[in-house]
C-alpha positions in Angstrom: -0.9 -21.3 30.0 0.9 -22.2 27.1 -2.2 -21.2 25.0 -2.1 -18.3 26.8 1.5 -17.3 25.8 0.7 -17.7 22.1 -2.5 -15.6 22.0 0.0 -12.9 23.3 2.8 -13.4 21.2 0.7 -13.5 18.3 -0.9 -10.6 19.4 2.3 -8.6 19.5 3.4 -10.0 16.1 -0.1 -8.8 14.4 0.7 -5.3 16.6 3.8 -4.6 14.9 2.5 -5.2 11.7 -0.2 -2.9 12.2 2.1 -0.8 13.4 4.4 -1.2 10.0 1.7 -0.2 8.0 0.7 3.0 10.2 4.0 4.5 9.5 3.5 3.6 5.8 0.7 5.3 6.0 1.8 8.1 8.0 3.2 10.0 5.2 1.3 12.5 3.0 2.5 11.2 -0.5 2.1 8.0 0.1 -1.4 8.0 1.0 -1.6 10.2 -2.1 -0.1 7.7 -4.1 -2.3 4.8 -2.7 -5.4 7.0 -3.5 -4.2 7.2 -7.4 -3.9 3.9 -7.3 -7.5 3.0 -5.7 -8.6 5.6 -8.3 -6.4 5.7 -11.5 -7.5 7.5 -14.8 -5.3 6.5 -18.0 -2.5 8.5 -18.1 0.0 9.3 -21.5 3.1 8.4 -20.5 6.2 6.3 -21.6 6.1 3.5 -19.6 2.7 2.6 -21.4 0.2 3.2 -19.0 -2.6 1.4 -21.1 -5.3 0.7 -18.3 -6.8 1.5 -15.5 -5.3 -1.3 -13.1 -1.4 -0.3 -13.0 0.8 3.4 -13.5 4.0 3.1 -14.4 6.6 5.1 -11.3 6.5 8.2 -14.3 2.6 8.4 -14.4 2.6 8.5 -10.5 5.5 11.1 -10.8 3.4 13.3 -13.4 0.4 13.6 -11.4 2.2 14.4 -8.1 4.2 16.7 -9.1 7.7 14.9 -7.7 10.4 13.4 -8.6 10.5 9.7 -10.1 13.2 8.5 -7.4 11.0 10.0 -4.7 8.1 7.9 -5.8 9.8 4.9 -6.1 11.2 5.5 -2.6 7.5 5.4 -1.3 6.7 2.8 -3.7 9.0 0.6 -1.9 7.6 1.6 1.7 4.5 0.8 0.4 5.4 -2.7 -1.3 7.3 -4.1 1.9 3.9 -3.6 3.9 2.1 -5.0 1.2 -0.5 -2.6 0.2 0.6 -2.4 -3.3 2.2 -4.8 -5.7 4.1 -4.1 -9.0 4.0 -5.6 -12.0 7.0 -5.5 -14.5 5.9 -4.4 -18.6 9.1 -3.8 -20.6 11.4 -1.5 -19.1 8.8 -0.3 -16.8 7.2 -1.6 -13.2 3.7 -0.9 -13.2 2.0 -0.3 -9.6 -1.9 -1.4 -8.3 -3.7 -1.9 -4.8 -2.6 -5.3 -3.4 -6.3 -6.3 -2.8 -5.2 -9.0 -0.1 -2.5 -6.7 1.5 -6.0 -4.1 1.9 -7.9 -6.7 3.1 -5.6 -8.2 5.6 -4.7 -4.4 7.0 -8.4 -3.9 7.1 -9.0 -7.2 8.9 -6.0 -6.3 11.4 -7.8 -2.9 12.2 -10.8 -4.3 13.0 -9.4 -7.4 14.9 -7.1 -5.7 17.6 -8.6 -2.6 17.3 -12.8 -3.1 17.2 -15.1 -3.3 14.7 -16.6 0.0 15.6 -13.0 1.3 15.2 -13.3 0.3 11.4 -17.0 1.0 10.8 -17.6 4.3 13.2 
């Protein structure tokens, strides 16, 4: 029984996590953002953007047409669910894909909901 009462509270735990990152993922600009980051082209911009791996808040910013503070707003949704990380250069935070934050999300997917929910 007691085996029984972990499976489910686990289950719930890895339920509202997935559930976390749905409504991250619910909003338009920041699945925007998290598709500029899986796909970045160099960008001129002040905060240095030099490769292909991190943008600088500005760079994100310039190619979505909004404001800086409403990027890093969604920036921060996006970092407490751990799909993205940021990496500090200067003055600037550079963004990228949290590769393991993907992974685990992906892994949650498939585990409560089904693997032909993830594949089709």
């Amino acid at each position: 029984m007691l085996d029984s009462i972990l499976v489910h509270t686990n289950m719930n735990d890895e339920i509202e996590s997935l559930s976390d990152i749905f409504k991250a993922l619910a909003d338009p600009t920041r699945l925007r953002l998290l598709v500029l980051l899986s796909d970045q082209s160099i960008i001129d911009c002040e905060g240095g953007c030099t490769d292909q791996k991190y943008l600088c808040v500005g760079a994100l910013a310039q190619k979505l047409s909004v404001t800086q503070s409403a990027v890093s707003q969604h920036l921060r949704v996006l970092r407490h669910v751990r799909l993205i990380k940021g990496e500090r250069r200067g003055a600037f935070m550079h963004y990228s894909l949290n590769n393991e934050g993907v992974e685990k999300y992906r892994d949650l997917v498939e585990q409560i909901m089904g693997v032909k929910f993830v594949s089709g």
